[in-house]
N, C-alpha and C positions, 0 to 999 in steps of 0.2 A: 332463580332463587328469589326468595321474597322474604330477607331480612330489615330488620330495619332499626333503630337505634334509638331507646325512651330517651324525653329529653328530660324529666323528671329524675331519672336512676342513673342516666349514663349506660343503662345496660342493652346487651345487644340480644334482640328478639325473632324469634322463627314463628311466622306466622301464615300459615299455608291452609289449601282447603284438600282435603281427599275423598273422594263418595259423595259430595252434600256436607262433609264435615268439618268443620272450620278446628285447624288445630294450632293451637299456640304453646308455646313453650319459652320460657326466660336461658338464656344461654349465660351464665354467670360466671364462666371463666373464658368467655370468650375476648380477647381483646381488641381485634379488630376484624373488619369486616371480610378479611379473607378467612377469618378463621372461624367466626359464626357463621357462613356458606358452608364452610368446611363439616363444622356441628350439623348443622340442618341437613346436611346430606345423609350425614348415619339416623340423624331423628325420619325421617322421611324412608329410610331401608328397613328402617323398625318397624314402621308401622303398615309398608308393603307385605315384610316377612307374617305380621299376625294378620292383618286380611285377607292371605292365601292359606293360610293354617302353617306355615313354617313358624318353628320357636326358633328364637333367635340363639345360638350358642350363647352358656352363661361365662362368665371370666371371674378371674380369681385372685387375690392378690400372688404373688410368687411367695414369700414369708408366709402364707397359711396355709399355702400348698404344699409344703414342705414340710410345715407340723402335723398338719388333716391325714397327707396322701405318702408322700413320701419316707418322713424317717420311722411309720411306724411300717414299711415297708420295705425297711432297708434293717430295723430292728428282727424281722419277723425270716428273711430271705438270707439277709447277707453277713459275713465275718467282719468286716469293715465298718462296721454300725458306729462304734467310737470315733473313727476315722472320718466317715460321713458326716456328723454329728461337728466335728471341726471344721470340716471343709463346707457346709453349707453356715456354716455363719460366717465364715469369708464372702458368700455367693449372696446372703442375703444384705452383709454391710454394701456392697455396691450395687443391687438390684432390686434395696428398698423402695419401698410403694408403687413398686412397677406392679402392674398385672402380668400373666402367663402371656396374655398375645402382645405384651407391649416388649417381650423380648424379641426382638427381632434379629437375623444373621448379622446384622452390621453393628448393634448394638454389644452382641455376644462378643464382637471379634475388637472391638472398644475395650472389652474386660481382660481380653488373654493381654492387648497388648500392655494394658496397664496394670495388671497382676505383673508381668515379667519383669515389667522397670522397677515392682517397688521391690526395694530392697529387705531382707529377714534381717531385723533387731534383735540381738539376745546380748546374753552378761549381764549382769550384776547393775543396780541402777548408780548412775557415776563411774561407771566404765563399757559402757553400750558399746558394741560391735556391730559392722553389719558384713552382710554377705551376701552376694545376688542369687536372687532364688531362679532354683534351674527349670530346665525347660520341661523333664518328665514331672514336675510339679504343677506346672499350669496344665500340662496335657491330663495329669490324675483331676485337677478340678474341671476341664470339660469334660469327663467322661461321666463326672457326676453328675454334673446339670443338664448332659444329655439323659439321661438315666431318667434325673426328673420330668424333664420335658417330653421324654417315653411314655412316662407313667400322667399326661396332661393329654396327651394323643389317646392313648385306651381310656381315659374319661372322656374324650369328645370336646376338652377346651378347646385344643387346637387341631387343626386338619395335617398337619408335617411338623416335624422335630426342626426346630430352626439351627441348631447344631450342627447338623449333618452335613450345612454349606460353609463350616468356619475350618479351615483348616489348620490341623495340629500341627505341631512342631515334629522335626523330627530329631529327637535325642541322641547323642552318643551314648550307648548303655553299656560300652566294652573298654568301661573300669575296673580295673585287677590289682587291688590296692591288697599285696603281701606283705604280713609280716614278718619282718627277718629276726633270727634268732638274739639279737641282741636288745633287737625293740621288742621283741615278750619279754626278754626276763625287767628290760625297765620298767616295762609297766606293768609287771605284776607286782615288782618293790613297791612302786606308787601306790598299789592298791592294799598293802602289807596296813593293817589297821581295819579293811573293809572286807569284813572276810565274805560278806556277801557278793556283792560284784565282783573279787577275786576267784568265788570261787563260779561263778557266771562262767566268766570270760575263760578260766579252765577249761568247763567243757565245753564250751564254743567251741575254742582250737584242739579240742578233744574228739569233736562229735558232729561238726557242722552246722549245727543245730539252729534255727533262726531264732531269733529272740524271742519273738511271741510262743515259738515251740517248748524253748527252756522256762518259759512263764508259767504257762500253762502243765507244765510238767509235774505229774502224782506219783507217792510213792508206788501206789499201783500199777504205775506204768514202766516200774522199775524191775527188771528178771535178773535178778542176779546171777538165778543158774544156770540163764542160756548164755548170760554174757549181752546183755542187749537192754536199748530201752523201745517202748512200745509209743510210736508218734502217734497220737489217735486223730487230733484234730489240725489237718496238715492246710496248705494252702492250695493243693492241687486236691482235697476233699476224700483222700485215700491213706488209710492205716500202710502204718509202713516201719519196718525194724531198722533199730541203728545200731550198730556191734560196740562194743565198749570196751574199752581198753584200761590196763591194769592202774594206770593215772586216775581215770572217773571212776572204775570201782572202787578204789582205796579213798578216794575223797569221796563217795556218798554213803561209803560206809563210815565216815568220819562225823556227818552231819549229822545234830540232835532230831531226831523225829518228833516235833514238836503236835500239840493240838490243832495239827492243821495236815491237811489230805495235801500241800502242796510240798514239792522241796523244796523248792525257794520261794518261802512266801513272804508276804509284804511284813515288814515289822513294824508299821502304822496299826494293819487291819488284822494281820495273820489270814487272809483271804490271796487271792490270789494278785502275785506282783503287774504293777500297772507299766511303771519306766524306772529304768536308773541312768536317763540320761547323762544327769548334772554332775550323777558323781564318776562315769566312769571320763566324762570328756574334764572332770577338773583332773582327774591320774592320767591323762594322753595328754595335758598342757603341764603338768609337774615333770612328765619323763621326757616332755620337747621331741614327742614324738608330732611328724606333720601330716597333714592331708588322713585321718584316720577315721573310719567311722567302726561301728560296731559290725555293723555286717561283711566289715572287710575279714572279723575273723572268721567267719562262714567261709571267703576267698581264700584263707591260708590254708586251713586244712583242706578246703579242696584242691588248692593246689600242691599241697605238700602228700596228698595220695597220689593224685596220677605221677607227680616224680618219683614218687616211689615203685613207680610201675605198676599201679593199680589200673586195670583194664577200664573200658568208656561205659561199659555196659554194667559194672559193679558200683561203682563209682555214680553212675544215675540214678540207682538204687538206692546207695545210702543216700546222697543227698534229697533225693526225693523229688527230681524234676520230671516233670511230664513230655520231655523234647529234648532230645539227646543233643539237637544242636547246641540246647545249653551247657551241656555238661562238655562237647568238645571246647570248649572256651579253657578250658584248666587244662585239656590236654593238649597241653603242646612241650615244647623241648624247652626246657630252662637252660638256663648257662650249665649248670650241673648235669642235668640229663643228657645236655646236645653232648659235652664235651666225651662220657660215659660212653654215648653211640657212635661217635667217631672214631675214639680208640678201639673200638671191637674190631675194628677193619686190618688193626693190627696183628691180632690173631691169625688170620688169612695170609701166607706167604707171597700168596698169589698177587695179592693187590697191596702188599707191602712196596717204600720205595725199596728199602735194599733188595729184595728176591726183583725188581724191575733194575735194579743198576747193575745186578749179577749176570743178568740173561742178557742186558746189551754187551756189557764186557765179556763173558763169555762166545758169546756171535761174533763179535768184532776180531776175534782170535780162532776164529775156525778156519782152516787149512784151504 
């Protein structure tokens, strides 16, 4: 190495010769002399690279590559574009002024752990809450920055996805949060004044329906005479019918059909509804109902069909899952159904105790 240090500047200088060529270069964020060695060594791979005719890969910052490459490719491909769109300004607040190659596996795995510790703030400012944010949280934000880092690989920034080495979490996902018949009618009293989110969460537990599904819902999409609504834009990417029941036809025949293609549309824009989170989690903290999210009424009705003896393969249908191991998750025996199939055994003399304590006592008295 042939660095060496002006005594005029203080600064630390690469001054080498290659071919007959004498090359110098001022290193100005170099601070000390292992780390101008360090410099001079990628200055010195550079100028090997163009003397054999190799171009040197270009780099990029991570925050341009994400607006350049990424979200108008996540706009263009993907359902989750809003979603994305939040999730990478999370990814860009801690991966500021990095370049693509400066993200490294150990760097990335610095993020998951310090995404997990921070805690999600919400509530009203002067009474802040927090709540630890879960593990299929972190793991949906490496799936995105893998995604980018994909999409950095088919440009030729980088040679491998440095994701690939960080290892996910692995989540409990088999939360079954039902609502019981006493905690609907609370919280639909709570919702008595908001007849929009009352009338949501209706066919929620009506219809299974995801939220973005019920969002997204036109009255076009609405068959009165087959008895059904028409999902067109689902998340497993398949049109799919959902049967409707005398509750959602009497209440969407109730709602004004207003100058707007949607049935529930925003009453900001008359466009299509974005979130109600605020207001249906302020009616699940008024009825003191706990642990509730919105997608848990997706969980009710499915689970209030299979007890109803709805078969596994009807039931994947309405809900619209592409993996029936999903849908067995609802099928199972509740306190109500197990107790139902127990007693059937009664029916049968044979395996009754009395028709067993008759035929011992009968045996026991034979001649």
């Amino acid at each position: 190495m042939t660095v060496r240090k002006r005594k005029d500047t203080g600064k630390w200088v690469s001054d080498f010769y290659y071919q007959g060529e004498r090359i110098v270069r001022t290193l100005k964020f170099a601070r000390t002399k292992k780390e101008a060695e360090q410099a001079e060594a990628v200055i010195m791979n550079q100028v090997f690279q163009q003397a054999y005719g190799f171009e040197a890969k270009p780099d990029k910052l991570f925050e341009n590559f994400i607006i350049d490459s990424f979200l108008p490719y996540s706009e263009a491909n993907k359902k989750s574009f809003a979603s994305d769109v939040y999730i990478c300004r999370q990814l860009v607040s801690y991966f500021r002024r990095k370049t693509i190659r400066q993200l490294t596996p150990s760097l990335i795995e610095e993020f998951k752990q310090w995404f997990l510790a921070k805690p999600i703030v919400f509530g009203p400012d002067g009474e802040k809450k927090e709540r630890p944010r879960s593990l299929a949280t972190v793991n949906n934000h490496l799936r995105v920055l893998s995604k980018i880092l994909s999409l950095a690989v088919d440009a030729e920034l980088i040679d491998s996805n440095p994701v690939f080495r960080v290892k996910k979490f692995k989540p409990n996902n088999r939360r079954l949060r039902v609502l019981s018949d006493e905690e609907e009618a609370a919280l639909l009293a709570a919702l008595d004044g908001n007849d929009l989110i009352q009338c949501i969460v209706i066919v929620a537990l009506n219809t299974g329906l995801r939220r973005g599904e019920i969002f997204g819902l036109k009255w076009a999409d609405v068959d009165f005479e087959r008895g059904r609504l028409i999902i067109r834009k689902t998340k497993a990417s398949k049109e799919r019918f959902v049967p409707i029941n005398s509750t959602v036809r009497k209440l969407l025949r109730s709602i004004p059909r207003l100058l707007t293609d949607y049935v529930f549309p925003s009453p900001k824009t008359a466009g299509r509804l974005i979130d109600i989170k605020k207001g249906f989690r302020t009616a699940v903290d008024f009825a003191k109902i706990k642990n509730l999210r919105f997608h848990d009424l997706r969980h009710t009705f499915a689970t209030r069909l299979a007890d109803s003896g709805t078969d596994a393969y009807t039931l994947m249908e309405i809900m619209g899952h592409a993996d029936i191991k999903t849908t067995m998750i609802y099928v199972h025996a509740s306190a109500e159904a197990g107790r139902s199939a127990v007693e059937k055994l009664d029916s049968n003399r044979y395996f009754s105790h009395e028709m067993v304590t008759k035929r011992k006592t009968a045996d026991a008295n034979l001649p």
